[in-house]
N, C-alpha and C positions, 0 to 999 in steps of 0.2 A: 872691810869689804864684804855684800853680801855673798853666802852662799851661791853656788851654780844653781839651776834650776833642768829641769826637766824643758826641752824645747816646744814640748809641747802646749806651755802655761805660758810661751812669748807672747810678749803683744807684736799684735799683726794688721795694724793701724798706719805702718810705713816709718812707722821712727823708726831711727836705727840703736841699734841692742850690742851688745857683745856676746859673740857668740865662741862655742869651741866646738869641731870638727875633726874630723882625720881626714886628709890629701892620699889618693889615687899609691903614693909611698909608703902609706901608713905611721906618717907624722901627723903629730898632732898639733892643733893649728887654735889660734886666739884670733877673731878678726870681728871688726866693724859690719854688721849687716843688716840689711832692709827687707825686708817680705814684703814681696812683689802678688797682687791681690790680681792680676790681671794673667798670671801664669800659674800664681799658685805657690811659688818657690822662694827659697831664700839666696840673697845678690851678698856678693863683696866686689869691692874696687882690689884688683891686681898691683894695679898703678893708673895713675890719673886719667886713664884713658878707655882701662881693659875692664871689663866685670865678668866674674868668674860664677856661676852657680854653684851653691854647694847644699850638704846634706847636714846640716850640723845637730849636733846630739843633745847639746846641753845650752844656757845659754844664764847671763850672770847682769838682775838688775845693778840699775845705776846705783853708787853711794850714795850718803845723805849729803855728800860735801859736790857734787858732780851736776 
């Protein structure tokens, strides 16, 4: 599994990444996310319905096997 990376080095072309974050609780959080070029921010899905914006800190390319 590659290392995390700095969220700063995402690609921000709209695929989605794996990112980690901390939640408003101060848990720390592993989720699916898209950079949205038209607000400028990073999206997750809550549940198949809900998209949450978040601030995330770090973010971890795909494996070679992925």
């Amino acid at each position: 599994m590659p290392d995390r990376q700095p969220i700063s080095t995402a690609p921000k072309d709209g695929s989605r990444v794996t990112v980690y974050w901390t939640d408003s609780d101060g848990v720390a959080n592993e989720s699916v996310a898209r950079w949205d070029r038209e607000d400028g921010s990073w999206w997750i899905f809550t549940d198949s319905n809900t998209q949450k914006k978040i601030e995330p800190t770090s973010w971890r390319p795909p494996s070679g096997g992925d």
